[in-house]
N, C-alpha and C positions, 0 to 999 in steps of 0.2 A: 366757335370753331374749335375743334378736337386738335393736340399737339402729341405730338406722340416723344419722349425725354427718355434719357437713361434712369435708373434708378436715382445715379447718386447725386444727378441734377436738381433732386422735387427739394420744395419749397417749403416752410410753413405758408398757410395760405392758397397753395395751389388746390384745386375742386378736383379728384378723383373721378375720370368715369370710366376708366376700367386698368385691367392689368395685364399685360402678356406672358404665358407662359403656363406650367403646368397647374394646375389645383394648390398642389402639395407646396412647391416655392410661395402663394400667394399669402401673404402675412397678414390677414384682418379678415375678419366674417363676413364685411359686406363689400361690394366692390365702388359704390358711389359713397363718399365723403368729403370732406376737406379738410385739410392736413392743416391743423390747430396747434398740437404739443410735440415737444422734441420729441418725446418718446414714441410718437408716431411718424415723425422724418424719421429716426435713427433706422427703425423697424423695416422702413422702406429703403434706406441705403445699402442694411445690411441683407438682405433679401435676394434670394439667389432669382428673380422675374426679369424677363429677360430684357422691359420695357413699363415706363409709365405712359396712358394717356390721359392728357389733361385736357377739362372743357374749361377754353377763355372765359369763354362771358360768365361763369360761376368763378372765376377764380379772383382773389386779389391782389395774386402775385402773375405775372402775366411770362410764360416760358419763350424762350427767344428762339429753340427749333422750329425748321420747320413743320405744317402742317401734317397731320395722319394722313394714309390713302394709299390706295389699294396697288401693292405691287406691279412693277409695268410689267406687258407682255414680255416671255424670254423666249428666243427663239433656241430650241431644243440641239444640242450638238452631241456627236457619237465620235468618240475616239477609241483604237482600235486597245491604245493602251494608257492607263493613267498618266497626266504629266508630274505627277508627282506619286511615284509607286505607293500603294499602302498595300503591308507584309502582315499580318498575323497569324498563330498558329491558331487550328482549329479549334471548334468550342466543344468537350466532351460534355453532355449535357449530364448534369450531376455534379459536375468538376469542372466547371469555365475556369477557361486559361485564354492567355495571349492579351499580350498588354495591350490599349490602346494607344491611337496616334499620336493623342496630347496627354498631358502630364497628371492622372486621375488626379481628382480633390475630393473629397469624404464630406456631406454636407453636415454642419457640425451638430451638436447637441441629439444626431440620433440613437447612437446607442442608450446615451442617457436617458432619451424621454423611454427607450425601449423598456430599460427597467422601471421606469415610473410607471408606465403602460401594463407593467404583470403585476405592479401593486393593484393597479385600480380592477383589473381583471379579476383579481381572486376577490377584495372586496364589493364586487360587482355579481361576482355568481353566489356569495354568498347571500344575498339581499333577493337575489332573484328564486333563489331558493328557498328562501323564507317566505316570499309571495308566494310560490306555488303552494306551497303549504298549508297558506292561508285559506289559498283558493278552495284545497282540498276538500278543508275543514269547514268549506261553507259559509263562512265568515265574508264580509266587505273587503275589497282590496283598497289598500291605503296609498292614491294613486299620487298625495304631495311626496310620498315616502320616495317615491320614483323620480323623481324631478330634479335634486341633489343628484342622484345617482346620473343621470342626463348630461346634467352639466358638466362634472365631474369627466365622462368619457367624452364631451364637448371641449372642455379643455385641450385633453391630451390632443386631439386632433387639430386641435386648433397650431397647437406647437409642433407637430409632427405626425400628420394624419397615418402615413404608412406603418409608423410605431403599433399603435393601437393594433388598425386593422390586419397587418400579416400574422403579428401575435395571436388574437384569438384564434386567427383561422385554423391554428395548429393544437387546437383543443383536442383532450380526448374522448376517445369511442358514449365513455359512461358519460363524463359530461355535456355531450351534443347538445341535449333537451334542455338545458341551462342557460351555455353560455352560447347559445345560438341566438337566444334572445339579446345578450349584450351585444354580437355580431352584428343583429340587422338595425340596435340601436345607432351603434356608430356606423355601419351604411347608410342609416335615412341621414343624419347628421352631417355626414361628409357631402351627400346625392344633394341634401336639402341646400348647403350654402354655395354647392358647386353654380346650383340654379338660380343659385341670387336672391332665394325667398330670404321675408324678414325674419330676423332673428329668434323674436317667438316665437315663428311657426316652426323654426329648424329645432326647437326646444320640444315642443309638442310632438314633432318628429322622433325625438328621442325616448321620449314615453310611450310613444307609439311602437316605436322598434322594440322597447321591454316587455310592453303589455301584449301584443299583438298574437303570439301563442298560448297563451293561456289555458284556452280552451281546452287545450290537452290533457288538462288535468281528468277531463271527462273521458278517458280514453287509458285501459289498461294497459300496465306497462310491460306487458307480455304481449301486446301487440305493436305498442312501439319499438320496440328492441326484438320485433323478431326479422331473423334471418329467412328471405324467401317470401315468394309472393303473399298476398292475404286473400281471404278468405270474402265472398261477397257480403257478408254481416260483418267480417272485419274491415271490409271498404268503407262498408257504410255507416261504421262507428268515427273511422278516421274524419271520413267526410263532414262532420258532423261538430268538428269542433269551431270551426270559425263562429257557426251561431250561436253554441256554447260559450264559446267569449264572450261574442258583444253580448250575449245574459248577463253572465256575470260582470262586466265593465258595468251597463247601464246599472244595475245594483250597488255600484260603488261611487263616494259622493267625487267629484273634482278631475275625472277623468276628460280630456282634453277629444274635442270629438274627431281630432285626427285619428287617435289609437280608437276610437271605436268605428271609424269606418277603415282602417287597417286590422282591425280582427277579423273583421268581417268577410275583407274583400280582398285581401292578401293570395286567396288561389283561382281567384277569378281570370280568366284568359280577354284578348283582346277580340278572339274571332266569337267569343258565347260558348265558348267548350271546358270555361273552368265552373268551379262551382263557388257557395250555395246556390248564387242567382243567377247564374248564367248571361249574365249582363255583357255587353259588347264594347268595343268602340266609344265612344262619347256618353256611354252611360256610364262608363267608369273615371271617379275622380282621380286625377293627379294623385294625390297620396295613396290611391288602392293601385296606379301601374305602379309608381315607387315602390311599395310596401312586397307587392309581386316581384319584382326584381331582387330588391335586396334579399328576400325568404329564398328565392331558390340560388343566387349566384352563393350562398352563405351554404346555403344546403350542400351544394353539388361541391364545393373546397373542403368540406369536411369528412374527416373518417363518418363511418356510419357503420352499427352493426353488419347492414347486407350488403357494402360497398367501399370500397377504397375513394380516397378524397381525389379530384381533378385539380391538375395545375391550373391556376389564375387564366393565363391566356387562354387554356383547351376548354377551361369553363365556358370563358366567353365566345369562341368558336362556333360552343355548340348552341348557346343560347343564341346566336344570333341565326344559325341553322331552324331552328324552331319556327317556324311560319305560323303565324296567328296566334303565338304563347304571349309573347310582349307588343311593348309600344316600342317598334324597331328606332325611331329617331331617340326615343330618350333613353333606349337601352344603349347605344351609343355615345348618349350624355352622360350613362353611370359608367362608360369607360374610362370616359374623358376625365373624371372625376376621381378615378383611381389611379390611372398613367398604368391601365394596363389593357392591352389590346389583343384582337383576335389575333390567330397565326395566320399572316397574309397583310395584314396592314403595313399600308405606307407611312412612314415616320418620320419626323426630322428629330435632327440631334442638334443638341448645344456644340456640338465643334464643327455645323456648319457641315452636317451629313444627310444627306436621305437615306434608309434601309426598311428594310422589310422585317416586320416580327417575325422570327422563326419560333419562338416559344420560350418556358421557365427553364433554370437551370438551378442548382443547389440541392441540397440536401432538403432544405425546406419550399425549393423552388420559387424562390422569392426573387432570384436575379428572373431580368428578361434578357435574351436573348435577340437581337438587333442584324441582321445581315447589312452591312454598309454596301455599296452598288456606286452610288453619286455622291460629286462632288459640288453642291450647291454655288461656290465660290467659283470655281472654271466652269461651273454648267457642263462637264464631262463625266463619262460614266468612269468610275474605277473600277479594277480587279476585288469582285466582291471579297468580303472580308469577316469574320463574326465579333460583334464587339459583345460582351456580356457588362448589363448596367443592375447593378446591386439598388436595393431601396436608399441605400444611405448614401448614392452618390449625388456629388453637387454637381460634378461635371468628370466624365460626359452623365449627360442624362438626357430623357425624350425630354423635348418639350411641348410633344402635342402630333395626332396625327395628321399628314399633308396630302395634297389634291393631285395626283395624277394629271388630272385636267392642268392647271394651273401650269405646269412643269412640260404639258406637251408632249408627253411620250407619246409615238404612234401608234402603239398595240400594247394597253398596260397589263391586259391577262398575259400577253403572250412574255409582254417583258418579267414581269414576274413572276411565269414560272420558270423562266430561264435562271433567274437569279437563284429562285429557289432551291433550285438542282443542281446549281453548281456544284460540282467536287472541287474542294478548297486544298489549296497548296500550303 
């Protein structure tokens, strides 16, 4: 029987099967364990998740809550005005302002891993650029050489996933072809443990995310770095490198056969309209939709010679726009996996809010943007509102997108674009 306990209730002893709450709060790589060493209670007490649930019959301490289980029916109510007013000033996007309801808290050790995160970034593009190199030159790729380097951006994430990942994204123009590789390493790594795979495999992941462009090296860099359309022999130069890769991977000894079906298969589509193989649907393995995902959601956030970079959410927007480009359920799961969401999603907050993603804000656009609407706790709607949630906040923060269904609105397009359009006081 499944118990569902605060954090700061678990036990040594208690059996792990799962965690609530965002990716990013969730403190350990895998989600099934049993809580053995202090150092693994404390981990969990101190842990910003919003719930443990424990499975009895594995445990050997046995939780005195009750049972898990599935929210009761709420019968949906509409009041014309909040019973408890919430006031905010507008959110100028660039510039979020207007405090929130409850008293921000800063989730702690983020700026610090942030600096950790631009050590391992430079030592990370450097290494990668030393592989290309190698590639160049024709030589074996030294694929244990990559595996350190894996772990390494495994860590940071492991301590603070949004560190890593907002930082590279903010790479320059000349470095794209580089550190775009460390990018989709620490996306398969983050995607891979989001989904529960074991631990290995999220390793293997990670070499996959470095090695996985490679290929490029067979592609002039007056055609990668040029500004404006290409040419049909320069298409079909471009096109041309994923089999390039896996050439060169298969020639190199200890390479892990996730990065060579991630070189491979990284531009392949779900409808049969990507390439080399043009493969479909269930011809393509789990790590080639991953591999796919993370290569363009990395691609489209960053500067690029012919292109200005897309904000997180506007990314995701349009990739989900895209019919037959991704695997839409697990493109979904690499949202969940970031805490960051299209514009239009329904969200709950840690203070006990629903709101709609309106989009980034910042300089680096790294805050999300949040329109609050409901009041989960009165089940009333309130005077919408814009909360702006930074990466480094503990609270407020999403803790995951919510079900329309579940909450009963009677017209949830229609309710939200009312919300949407609100002109805010």
């Amino acid at each position: 029987m499944l118990v569902r306990i605060k954090p700061e209730d678990a036990a040594i002893g208690m059996f792990i099967h799962a965690f609530e709450g965002s990716w990013f709060d969730h403190p350990f790589w895998t989600k099934h364990f049993r809580i053995e060493t202090a150092e693994q209670l404390a981990r969990i007490r101190s842990s910003s998740i919003d719930a443990v649930v424990i499975d009895q019959s594995r445990s050997e301490v046995t939780p005195v809550d009750e049972p898990a289980a599935e929210p009761a029916p709420i019968r949906f109510l509409r009041a014309e005005r909040s019973p408890r007013p919430i006031r905010s000033e507008p959110v100028v996007f660039g510039n979020p302002s207007g405090p929130p309801r409850d008293e921000p808290r800063s989730r702690p050790g983020y700026d610090a891993e942030r600096r950790r995160a631009g050590q391992i970034i430079d030592k990370s593009r450097i290494a990668v650029v030393d592989m290309f190199e190698t590639a160049r030159l024709g030589r074996a790729i030294e694929a244990r050489r990559m595996a350190p380097l894996a772990r390494s951006i495994g860590k940071s994430i492991e301590r603070d996933a949004r560190a890593l990942i907002n930082l590279v994204r903010l790479k320059e123009k000349d470095e794209y072809t580089y550190l775009h590789s460390v990018a989709v390493c620490a996306l398969m790594m983050n995607f891979g443990r989001h989904l529960g795979l074991d631990e290995d495999v999220v390793q293997d992941l990670g070499v996959a995310g470095l090695l996985h462009d490679v290929g490029k090296v067979a592609i002039a860099d007056e055609i990668l770095n040029k500004n404006g359309g290409l040419s049909a022999g320069e298409l079909h130069s471009v096109r041309g490198h994923p089999d390039a890769g896996r050439q060169l991977l298969e020639s190199s000894p200890g390479v892990p056969d996730a990065a060579l079906e991630v070189s491979l298969r990284h531009h392949e589509k779900v409808d049969g309209s990507g390439y080399p193989g043009g493969l479909k649907g269930d011809e393509l393995s789990l790590f080639a939709r991953m591999g796919a995902i993370c290569d363009v959601y990395d691609a489209v956030t960053s500067d690029r010679p012919y292109k200005n970079a897309w904000a997180p959410c506007d990314a995701l927007t349009e990739m989900q726009s895209w019919t037959g480009h991704f695997d839409e359920p697990l493109l979904a799961k690499f949202a969940d996996s970031l805490g960051i969401y299209a514009i239009g999603t329904l969200v709950r907050l840690s203070t006990g809010e629903l709101g709609i993603v309106m989009g980034n804000a910042g300089e680096a656009c790294e805050t999300v943007v949040v329109r609050v609407f409901f009041d989960c706790e009165t089940l009333l709607e309130c005077e919408p509102f814009d909360r702006p949630i930074a990466p480094s906040a503990e609270n407020p923060r999403i803790t995951g997108r919510d079900s329309p269904t579940f909450w009963r609105f009677p017209d949830w397009d229609a309710m939200r674009f009312r919300v949407m359009a609100a002109q805010l006081t």
